[in-house]
C-alpha positions as CSV (number, residue, x, y, z in Angstrom):
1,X,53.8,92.8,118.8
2,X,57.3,91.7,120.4
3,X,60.1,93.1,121.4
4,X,63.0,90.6,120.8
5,X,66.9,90.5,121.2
6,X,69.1,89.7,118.2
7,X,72.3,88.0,119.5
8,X,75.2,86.7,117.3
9,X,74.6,83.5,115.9
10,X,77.6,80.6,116.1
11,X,80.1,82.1,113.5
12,X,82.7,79.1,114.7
13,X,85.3,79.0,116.4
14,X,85.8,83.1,116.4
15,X,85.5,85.5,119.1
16,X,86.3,88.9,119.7
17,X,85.6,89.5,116.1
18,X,85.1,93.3,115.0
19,X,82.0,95.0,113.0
20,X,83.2,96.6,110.0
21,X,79.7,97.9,109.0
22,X,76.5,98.4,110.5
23,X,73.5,98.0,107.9
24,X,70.3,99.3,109.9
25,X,69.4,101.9,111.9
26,X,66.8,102.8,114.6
27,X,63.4,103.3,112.8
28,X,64.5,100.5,109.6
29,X,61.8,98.1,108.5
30,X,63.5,94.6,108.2
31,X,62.8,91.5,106.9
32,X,64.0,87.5,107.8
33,X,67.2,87.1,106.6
34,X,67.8,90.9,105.9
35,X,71.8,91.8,106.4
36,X,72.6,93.7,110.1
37,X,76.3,94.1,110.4
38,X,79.0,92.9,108.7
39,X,82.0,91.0,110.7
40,X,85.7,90.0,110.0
41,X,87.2,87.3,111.4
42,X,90.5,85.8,109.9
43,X,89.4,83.6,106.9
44,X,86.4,85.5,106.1
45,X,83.8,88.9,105.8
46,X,80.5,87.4,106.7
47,X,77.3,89.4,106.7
48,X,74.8,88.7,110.1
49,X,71.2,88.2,109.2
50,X,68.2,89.0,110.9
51,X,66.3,85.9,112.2
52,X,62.9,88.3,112.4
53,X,61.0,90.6,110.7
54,X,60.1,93.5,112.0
55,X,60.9,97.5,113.5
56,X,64.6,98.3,114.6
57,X,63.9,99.6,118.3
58,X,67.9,100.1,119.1
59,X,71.1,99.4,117.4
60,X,73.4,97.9,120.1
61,X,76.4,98.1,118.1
62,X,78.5,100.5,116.5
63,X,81.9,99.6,113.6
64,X,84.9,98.6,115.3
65,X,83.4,96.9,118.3
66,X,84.3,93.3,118.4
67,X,81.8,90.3,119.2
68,X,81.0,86.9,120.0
69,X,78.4,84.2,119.9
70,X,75.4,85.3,121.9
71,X,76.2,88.7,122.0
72,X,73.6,90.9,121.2
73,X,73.2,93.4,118.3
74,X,69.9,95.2,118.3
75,X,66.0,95.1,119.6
76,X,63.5,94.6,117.6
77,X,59.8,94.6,117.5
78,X,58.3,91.7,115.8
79,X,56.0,91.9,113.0
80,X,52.6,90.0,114.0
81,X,52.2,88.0,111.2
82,X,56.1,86.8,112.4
83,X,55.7,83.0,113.8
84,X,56.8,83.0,117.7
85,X,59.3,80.7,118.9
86,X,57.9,76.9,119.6
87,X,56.8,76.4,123.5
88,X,57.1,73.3,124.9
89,X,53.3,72.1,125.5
90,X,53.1,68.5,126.4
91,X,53.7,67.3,129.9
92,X,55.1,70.3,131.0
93,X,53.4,72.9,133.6
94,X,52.2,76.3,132.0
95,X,53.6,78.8,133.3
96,X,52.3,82.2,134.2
97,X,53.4,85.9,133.1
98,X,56.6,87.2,134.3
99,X,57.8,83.9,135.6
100,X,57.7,81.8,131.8
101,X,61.2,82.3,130.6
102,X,61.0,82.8,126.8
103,X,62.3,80.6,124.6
104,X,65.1,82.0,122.6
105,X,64.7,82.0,118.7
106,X,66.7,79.8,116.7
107,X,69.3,81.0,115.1
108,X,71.3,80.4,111.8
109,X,74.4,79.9,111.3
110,X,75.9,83.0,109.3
111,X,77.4,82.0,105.9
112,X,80.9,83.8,104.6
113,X,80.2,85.8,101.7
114,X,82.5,87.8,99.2
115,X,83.7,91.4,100.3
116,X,80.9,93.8,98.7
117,X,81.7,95.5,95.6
118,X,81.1,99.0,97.2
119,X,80.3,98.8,101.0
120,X,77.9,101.7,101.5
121,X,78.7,104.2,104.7
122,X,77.1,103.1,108.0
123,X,74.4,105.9,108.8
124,X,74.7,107.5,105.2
125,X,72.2,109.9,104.8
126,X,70.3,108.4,102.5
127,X,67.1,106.4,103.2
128,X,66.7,102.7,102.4
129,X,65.9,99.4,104.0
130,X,68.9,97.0,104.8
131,X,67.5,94.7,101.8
132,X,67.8,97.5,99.5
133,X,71.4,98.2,100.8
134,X,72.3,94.4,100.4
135,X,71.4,94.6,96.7
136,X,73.4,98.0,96.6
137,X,76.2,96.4,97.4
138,X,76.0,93.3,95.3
139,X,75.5,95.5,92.0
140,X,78.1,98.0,93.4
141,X,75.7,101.4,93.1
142,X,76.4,104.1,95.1
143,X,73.3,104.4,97.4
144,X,74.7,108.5,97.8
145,X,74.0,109.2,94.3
146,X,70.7,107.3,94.2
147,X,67.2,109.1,93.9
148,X,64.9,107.8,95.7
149,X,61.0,107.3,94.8
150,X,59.6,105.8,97.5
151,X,57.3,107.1,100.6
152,X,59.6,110.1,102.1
153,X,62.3,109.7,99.7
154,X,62.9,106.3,100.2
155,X,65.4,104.0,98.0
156,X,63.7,101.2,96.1
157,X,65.5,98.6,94.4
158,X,64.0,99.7,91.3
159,X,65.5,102.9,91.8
160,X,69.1,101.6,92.0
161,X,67.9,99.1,89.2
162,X,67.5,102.4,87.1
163,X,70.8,104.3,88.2
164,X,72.8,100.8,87.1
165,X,71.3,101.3,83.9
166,X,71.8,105.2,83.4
167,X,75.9,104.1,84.6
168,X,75.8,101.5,81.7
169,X,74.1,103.5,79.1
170,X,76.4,106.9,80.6
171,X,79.8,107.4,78.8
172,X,82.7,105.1,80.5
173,X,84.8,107.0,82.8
174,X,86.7,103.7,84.3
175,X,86.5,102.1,87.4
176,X,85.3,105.1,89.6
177,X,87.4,107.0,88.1
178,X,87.0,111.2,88.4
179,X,86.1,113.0,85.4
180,X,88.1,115.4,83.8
181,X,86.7,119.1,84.7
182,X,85.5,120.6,81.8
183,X,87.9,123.7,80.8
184,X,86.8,127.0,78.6
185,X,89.9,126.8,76.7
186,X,88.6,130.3,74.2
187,X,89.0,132.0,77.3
188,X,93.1,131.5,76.6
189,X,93.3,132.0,72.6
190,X,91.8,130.7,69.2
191,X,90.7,127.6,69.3
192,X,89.2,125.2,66.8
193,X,87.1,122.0,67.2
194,X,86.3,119.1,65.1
195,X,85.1,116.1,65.4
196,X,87.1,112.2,65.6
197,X,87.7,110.4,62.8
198,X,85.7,107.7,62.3
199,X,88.3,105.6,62.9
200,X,89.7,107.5,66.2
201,X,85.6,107.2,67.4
202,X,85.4,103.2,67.3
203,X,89.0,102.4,68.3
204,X,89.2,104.9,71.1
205,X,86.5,103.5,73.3
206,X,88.4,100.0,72.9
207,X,91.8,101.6,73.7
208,X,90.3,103.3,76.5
209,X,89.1,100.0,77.8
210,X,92.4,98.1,77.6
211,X,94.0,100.2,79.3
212,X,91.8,100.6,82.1
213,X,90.7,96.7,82.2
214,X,94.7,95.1,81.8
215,X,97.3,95.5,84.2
216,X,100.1,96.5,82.0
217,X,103.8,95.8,82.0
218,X,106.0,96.3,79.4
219,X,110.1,95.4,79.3
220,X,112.6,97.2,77.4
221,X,115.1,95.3,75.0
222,X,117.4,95.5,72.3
223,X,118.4,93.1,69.4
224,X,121.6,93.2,67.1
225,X,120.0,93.6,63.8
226,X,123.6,93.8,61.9
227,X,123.1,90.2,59.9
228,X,119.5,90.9,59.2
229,X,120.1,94.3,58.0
230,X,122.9,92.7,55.5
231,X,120.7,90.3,54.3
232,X,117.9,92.6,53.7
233,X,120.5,94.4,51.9
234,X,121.3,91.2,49.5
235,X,117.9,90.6,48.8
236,X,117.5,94.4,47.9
237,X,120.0,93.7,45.0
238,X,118.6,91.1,43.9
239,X,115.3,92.6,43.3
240,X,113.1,91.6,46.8
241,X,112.1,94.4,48.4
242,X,111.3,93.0,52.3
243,X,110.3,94.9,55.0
244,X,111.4,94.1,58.4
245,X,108.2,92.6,59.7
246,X,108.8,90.0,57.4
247,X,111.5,88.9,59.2
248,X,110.6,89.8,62.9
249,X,107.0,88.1,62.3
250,X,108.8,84.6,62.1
251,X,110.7,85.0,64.8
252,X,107.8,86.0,67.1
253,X,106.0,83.1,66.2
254,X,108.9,81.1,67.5
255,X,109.0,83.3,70.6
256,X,105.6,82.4,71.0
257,X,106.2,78.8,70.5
258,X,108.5,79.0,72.8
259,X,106.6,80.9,75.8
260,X,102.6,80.3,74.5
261,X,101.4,82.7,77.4
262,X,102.3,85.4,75.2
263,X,99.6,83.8,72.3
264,X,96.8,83.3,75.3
265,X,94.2,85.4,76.4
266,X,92.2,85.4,79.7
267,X,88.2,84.4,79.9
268,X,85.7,86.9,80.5
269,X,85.3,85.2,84.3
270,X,89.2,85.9,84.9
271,X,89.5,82.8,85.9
272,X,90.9,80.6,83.1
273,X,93.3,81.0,80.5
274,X,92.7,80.5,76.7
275,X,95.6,78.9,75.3
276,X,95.0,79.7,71.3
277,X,97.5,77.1,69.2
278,X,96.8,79.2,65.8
279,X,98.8,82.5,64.6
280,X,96.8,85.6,64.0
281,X,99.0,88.6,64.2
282,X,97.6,92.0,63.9
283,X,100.0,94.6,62.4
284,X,99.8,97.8,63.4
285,X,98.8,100.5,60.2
286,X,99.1,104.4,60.2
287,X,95.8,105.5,57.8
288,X,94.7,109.2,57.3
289,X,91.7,108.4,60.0
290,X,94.1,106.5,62.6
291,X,95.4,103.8,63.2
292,X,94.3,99.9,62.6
293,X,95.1,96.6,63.2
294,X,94.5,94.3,60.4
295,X,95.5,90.3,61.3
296,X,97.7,88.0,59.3
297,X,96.3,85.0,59.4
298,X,97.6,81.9,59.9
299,X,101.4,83.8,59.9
300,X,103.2,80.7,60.6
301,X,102.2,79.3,57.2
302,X,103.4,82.0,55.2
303,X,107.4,82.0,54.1
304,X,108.8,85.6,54.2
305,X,107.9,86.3,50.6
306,X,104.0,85.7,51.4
307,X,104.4,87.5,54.1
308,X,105.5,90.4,52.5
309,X,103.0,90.2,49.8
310,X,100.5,89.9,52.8
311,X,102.1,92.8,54.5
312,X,101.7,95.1,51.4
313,X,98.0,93.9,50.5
314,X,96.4,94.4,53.7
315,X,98.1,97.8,54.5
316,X,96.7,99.0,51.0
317,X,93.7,97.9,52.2
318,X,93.8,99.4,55.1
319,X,94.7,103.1,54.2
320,X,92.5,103.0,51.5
321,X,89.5,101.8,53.9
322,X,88.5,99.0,52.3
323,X,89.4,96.7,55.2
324,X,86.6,93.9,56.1
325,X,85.2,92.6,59.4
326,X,87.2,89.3,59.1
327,X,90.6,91.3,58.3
328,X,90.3,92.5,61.8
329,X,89.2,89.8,63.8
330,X,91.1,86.6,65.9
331,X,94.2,88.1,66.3
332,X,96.2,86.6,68.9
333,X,99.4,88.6,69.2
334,X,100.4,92.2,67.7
335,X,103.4,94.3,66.8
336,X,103.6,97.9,66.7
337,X,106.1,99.0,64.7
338,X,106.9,103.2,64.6
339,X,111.2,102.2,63.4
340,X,110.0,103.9,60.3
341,X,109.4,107.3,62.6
342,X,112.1,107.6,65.0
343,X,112.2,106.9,68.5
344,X,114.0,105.2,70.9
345,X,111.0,103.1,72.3
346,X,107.7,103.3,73.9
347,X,104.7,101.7,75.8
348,X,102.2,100.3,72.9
349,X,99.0,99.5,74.5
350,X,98.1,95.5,74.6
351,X,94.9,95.3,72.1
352,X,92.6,93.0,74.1
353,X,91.9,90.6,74.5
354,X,95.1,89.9,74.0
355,X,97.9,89.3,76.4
356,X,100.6,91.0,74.8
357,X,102.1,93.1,72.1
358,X,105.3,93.9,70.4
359,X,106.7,97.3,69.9
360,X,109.4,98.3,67.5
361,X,111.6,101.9,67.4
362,X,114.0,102.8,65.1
363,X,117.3,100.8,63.9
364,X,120.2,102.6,65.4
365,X,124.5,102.3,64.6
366,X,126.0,101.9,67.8
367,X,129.3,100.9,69.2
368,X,129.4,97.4,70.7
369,X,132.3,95.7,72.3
370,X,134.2,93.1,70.5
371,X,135.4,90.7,72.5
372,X,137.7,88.9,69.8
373,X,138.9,91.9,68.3
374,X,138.5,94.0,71.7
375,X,137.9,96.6,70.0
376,X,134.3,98.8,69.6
377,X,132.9,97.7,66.7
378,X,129.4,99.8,64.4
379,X,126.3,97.2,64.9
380,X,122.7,97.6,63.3
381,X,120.9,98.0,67.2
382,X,116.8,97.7,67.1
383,X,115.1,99.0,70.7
384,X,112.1,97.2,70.6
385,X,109.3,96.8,73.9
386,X,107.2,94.1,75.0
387,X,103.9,95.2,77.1
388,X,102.2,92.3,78.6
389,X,99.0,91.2,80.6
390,X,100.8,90.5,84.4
391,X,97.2,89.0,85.3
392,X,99.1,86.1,83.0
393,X,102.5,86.8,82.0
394,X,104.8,87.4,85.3
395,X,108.0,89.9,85.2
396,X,110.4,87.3,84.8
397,X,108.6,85.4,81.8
398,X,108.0,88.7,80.4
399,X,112.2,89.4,80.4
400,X,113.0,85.8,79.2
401,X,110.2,86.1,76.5
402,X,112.4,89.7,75.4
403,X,116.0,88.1,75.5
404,X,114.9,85.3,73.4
405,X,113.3,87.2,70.6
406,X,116.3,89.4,70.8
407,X,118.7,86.2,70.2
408,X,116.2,85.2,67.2
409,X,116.8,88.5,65.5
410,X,120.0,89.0,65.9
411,X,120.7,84.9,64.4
412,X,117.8,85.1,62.0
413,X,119.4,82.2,60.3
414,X,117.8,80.2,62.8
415,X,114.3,80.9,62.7
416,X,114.6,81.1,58.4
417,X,116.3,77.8,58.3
């Protein structure tokens, strides 16, 4: 066997470029092409391999020094079965022992790579080979909570293959988030436990998700209702009983029109943004086991009568729990509307993958300035919240997309005409 120097390999035109982990220590078994140390230079994180296989004899290096090309990072002894450098053979002299300089290994360039998912400690206290900390930290597993199975306890890939799949099959507790301790609350007083609804047990996991998964933003608004409420009013008399959501859903769909962000979703990749040019909006519905979203489909078709007849049909449906798969399926945008309860506004919880969602609070007579009379004058006032995805929907679109559905409403003349 060999003992040979690692050196930095030409990482371009950086220098003075610091470790921000060191992979191996003295005693590690590595491999060709096996990650050392990790460097930062200004454009990129780019992982050093190792041109060799073979036993770690020193590490040379420590986090926060700072390198260049040629300098060197560890000793190592050299598997035998690992092919020595080329000498040169023909018509040159051979030279003897301690006077043949030898030739120094070739080295590759190193390649930027993406930041890992969850760097691993240098000198952690658990056992495993710098391969098996590569693949660590491209599947983001915690080597520290890994049991290993190998000789002395070491970590095997297929043991952080398994602790992946215990973490998926495992109930979801959010990106890395802490759990909740658990709390003897008879120790206080009575208690009584029972279990979700069935409804509460399949839309919880999903709200759960949402909210953990989309950055959230939501913008407060009102809308002068006063004309709408009137005409409700008419219509009343005349024997049409219409619910405000028949009324507000056009006017969304023109929002929507208007700013089609708010009708998009994101890919799976996060990459890309699906534009959807159809209407599918889910309307929030208050049932004895929780609450569902059952979709209107194709909204924009539907005068205000059909949607009202919609409206009433599919919250039947609903409460009664006779809703299907397809009556809950494609939406593209969603209104949550508690006016009938009280409140003077909230945060509703964008139902992915959507990118946004409509919440309404309760109809309220306040004093408004009257410019022409200049004098306070009663209007109809309706809070109402828009929570959006910021991944696609910025603060200032998100305020614009509010002020315009507030005009709408309060001149629903033009979105019925």
């Amino acid at each position: 066997m060999a003992k040979k120097q690692i050196e930095v390999p030409d990482i371009g035109d950086f220098t003075d470029v610091p470790v921000i982990d060191v992979y191996i220590s003295v005693g590690d078994e590595v491999s060709p092409e096996d990650s050392l140390i990790s460097l930062e230079s200004a454009k990129a994180v780019m992982d050093v391999p190792s041109p060799y296989g073979g036993k770690i004899l020193k590490v040379l290096v420590k986090p926060g020094d700072t390198l260049s090309k040629g300098d060197a990072i560890a000793e190592i002894e050299v598997s035998e079965q690992e092919p020595e450098a080329e000498e040169p053979q023909e018509d040159e002299p051979e030279e003897s022992g301690e006077d043949r300089e030898e030739q120094p290994p070739r080295q590759e360039e190193a390649k930027p790579v993406q930041p890992p998912v969850n760097r691993q400690e240098s000198g952690g206290s658990y056992h495993a080979t710098p391969s098996t900390r590569q693949f660590a930290r491209r599947t983001g597993a915690d080597l520290s909570k890994v049991e290993g199975t190998g000789p002395k306890g070491r970590i095997l890939n297929s043991d952080v293959e398994q602790w992946i799949k215990q973490a998926l099959e495992g109930p979801s507790r959010g990106s890395g988030l802490p759990e909740i301790p658990a709390v003897d609350f008879s120790a206080f007083g009575p208690v009584e436990t029972r279990d979700l609804t069935r409804i509460q047990s399949i839309s919880g996991p999903h709200v759960h998700a949402s909210w953990l998964n989309i950055p959230h933003v939501t913008h407060y608004d009102e809308a002068d209702v006063t004309e709408l409420e009137q005409l409700r009013g008419r219509l009343k008399e005349q024997g049409e009983r219409h619910s405000i959501l028949s009324f507000v859903i056009p006017a969304v769909i023109r929002a929507l029109k208007e700013y089609p962000d708010f009708n998009a979703s994101l890919d799976p990749s996060g990459k890309k943004v699906i534009q959807k040019h159809y209407y599918y909006i889910g309307i929030a519905v208050d049932t004895p086991q929780g609450l569902v979203v059952p979709v209107i489909r194709d909204a924009d078709q539907k005068r205000v009568g059909e949607l009202t007849e919609s409206l009433a049909e599919v919250s039947a449906r609903a409460r009664e729990g006779k809703l299907k798969g397809t009556d809950i399926q494609g939406g593209s945008f969603s209104i949550s509307s508690l006016g009938g309860i009280g409140g003077v506004g909230f945060t509703p919880i964008i139902n992915a993958p959507e990118a946004a969602i409509l919440g309404l609070s309760s109809i309220q007579t306040k004093p408004v300035w009257d410019e022409r009379q200049e004098t306070f004058v009663p209007r109809r006032i309706m809070p109402f919240s828009v929570s959006y995805d910021h991944r696609i929907i910025d603060g200032a679109q998100g305020a614009r997309f509010a002020r315009y559905l507030g005009q709408l409403l309060s001149d629903i003349r033009r979105v019925l005409l």
